[in-house]
N, C-alpha and C positions, 0 to 999 in steps of 0.2 A: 805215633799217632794216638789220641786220644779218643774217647769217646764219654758221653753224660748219661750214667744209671740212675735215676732217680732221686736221691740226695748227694753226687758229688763225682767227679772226674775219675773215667778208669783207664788204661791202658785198653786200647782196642780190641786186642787180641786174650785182654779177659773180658772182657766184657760179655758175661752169658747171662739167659734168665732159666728157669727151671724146666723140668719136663711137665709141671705139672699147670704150667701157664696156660689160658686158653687159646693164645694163638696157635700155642702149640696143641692142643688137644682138638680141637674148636677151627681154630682158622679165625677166631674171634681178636678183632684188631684190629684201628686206624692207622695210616702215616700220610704224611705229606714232603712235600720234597720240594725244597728253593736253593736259588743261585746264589753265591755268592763271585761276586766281581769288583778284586782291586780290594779284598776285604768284605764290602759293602754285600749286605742282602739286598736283592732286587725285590721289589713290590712286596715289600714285609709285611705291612699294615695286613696286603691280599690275603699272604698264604695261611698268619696267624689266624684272620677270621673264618679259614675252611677250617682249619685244624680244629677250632672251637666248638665251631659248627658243625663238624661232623662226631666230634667226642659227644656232644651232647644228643646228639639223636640215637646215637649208639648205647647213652645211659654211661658212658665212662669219664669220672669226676677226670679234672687236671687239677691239681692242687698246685700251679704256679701262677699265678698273674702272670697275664700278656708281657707286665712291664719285666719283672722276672725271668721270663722265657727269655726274651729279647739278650736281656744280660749274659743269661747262658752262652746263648748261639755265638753271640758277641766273641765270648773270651773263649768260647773251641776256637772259635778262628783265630782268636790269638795264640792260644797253646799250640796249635798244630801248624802255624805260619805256612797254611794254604791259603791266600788269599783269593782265587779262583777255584770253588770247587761245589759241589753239593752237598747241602745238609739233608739229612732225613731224619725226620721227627716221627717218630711209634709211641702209640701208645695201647698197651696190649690188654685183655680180659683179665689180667691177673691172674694169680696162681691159686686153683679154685682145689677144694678138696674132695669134691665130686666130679670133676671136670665138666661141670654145666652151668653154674650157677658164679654170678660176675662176683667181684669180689675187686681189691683194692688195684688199682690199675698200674703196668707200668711202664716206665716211661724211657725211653733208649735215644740218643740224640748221636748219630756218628757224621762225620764228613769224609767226604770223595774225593778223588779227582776226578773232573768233567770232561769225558769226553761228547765234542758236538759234531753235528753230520759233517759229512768228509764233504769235502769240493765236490766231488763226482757224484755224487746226490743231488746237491742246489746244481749242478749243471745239465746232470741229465734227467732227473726223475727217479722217480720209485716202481715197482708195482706191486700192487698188495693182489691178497685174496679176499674172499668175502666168508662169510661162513652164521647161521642162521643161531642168533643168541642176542637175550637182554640180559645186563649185568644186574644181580641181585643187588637193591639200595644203588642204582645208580648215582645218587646224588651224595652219598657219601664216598670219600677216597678212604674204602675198607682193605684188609691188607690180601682180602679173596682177590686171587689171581688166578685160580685153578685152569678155567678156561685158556688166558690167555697160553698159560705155560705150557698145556696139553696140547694145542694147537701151534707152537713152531714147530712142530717135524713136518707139519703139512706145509705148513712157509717155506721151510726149507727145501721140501722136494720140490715146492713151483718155484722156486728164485724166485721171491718174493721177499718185498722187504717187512710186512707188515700183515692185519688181518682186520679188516671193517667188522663190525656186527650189523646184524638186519633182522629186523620182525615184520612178517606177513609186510613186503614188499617197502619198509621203511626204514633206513638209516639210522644208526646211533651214533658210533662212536667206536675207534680204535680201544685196545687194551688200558694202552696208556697215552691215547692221543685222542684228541678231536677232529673234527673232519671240516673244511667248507667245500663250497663248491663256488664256481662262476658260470651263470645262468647264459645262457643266447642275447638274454638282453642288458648284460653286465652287471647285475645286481649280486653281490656276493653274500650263499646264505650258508647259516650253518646251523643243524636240528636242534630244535629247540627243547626236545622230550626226550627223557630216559638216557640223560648225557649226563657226565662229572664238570659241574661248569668248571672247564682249567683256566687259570689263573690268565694265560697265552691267550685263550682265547677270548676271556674279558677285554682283553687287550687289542686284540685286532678290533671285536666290535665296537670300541671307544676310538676306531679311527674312521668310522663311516661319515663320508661329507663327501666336497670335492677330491677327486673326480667319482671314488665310490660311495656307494649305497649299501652297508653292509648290515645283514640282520640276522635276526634268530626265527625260524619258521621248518615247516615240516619239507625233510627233502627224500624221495625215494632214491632206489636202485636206478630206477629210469632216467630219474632227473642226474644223477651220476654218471650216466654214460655218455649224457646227450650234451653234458657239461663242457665249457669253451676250457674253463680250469680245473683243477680239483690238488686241495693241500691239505695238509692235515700239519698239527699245530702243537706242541708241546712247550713242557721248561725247557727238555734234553735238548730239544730240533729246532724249537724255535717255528719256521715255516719249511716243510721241502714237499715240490712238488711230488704229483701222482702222475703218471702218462702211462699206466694201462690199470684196468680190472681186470682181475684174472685174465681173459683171453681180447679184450675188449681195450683198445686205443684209443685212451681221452686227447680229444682237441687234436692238434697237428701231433700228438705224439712227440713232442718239446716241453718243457717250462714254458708256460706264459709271463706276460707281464706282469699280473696282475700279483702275481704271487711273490715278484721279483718287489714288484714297488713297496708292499706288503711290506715283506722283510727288513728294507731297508728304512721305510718309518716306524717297525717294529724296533728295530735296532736305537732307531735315534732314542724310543720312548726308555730303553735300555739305559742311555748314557744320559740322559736326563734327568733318571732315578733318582 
């Protein structure tokens, strides 16, 4: 397996940066993360313009052109003849000699293999926890995780599959996922504030029409419990339902449709690509 250090192909398993990088000092550092399928990146145009967009709020130059990048990603997939798998794109603070202050950024490109949710997820549901947190720069995909990571022992003791965040009674957004809901009155919404717009969920909301109404708007705790559906959305998962909060039984405590139909126009928007 290969991996892309900054100017040129390395073997994986050399592929280090220093101790003195900010990620490592700092926790300072973007990535992003797309499919490939059959070779093919999925919604490339998407991921390239977060990864842009968030290097630039962040103040960390790329010194490749989009068209560049693309070529890169392009020929890992051909080096490493995984045509189905994840790329990860970093790009880190640099190696600062103060360990505060940014400096020339750098850049780590590897691929995965993709594991996606098992059958018995999409058949029976999830349940998450909840647990009271806003992600610092929500709207950047920064490589802070701290929270999330600190928080699977508590997943794990509730058999839970996942962990919601919430502010003063309001909804964000999983670690590394997005959340909707399906309202009483069928309108599918998902928060509109203090979220990472994922790429998944640009996607679901570009399929609002017949038969659904699907948008971006403010959704509580409340409005989560009392909800007909609730799914939560990523690149890894795709769509899989939720059928409990913590202690709390969303809808019949099944998959709905709603989530199902979902999916499966998600899917088509996949093969379409």
């Amino acid at each position: 397996m290969y991996s892309f250090f900054n100017n040129g192909f390395l073997a994986a398993d050399k592929t280090f940066i220093h101790v003195s990088d900010l990620a490592t000092q700092r926790g300072y550092g973007i990535f992003d993360f797309l499919k490939t399928v059959k070779g093919k990146p999925l919604f490339f145009e998407d991921y390239l313009d977060r990864f842009y967009r968030s290097a630039k709020f962040m103040q960390l130059s790329i010194s490749l052109s989009r068209e560049e990048l693309k070529k890169i990603i392009n020929e890992l997939v051909d080096k490493n003849s995984l045509p189905n798998s994840g790329i990860k794109l970093i790009l880190t603070g640099g190696y600062s000699t103060d360990g505060y202050e940014l400096t020339t950024p750098n850049l780590i490109i590897t691929q995965h293999l993709l594991t996606m949710p098992s059958q018995e997820y999409l058949e029976n549901g999830i349940k998450i926890i909840t647990h009271e947190y806003v992600r610092d720069l929500p709207r950047v995909k920064s490589i802070n995780y701290m929270m999330g990571v600190w928080l699977q022992k508590a997943v794990k003791e509730q058999h839970a599959a996942d962990v919601l965040y919430h502010m003063n009674g309001q909804v964000s957004e999983f670690p590394r996922c997005n959340i909707f809901i399906v309202r009483e009155d069928g309108v599918v919404v998902t928060p509109a504030d203090r979220v990472l717009h994922g790429i998944t969920r640009k996607n679901i909301l570009s399929l609002s029409g017949e038969p659904y109404t699907i948008r971006e708007g403010a959704v509580s705790i409340e409005d989560v419990l009392k909800a007909k559906e609730v799914f939560l959305t990523s690149t890894t998962k795709r769509i899989v339902p939720i059928v409990k909060v913590n202690d709390s039984v969303i809808g019949t405590g099944r998959p709905g449709p709603v989530a199902q139909r979902l999916l499966n126009d998600l899917m088509k928007l996949e093969s379409d690509c």
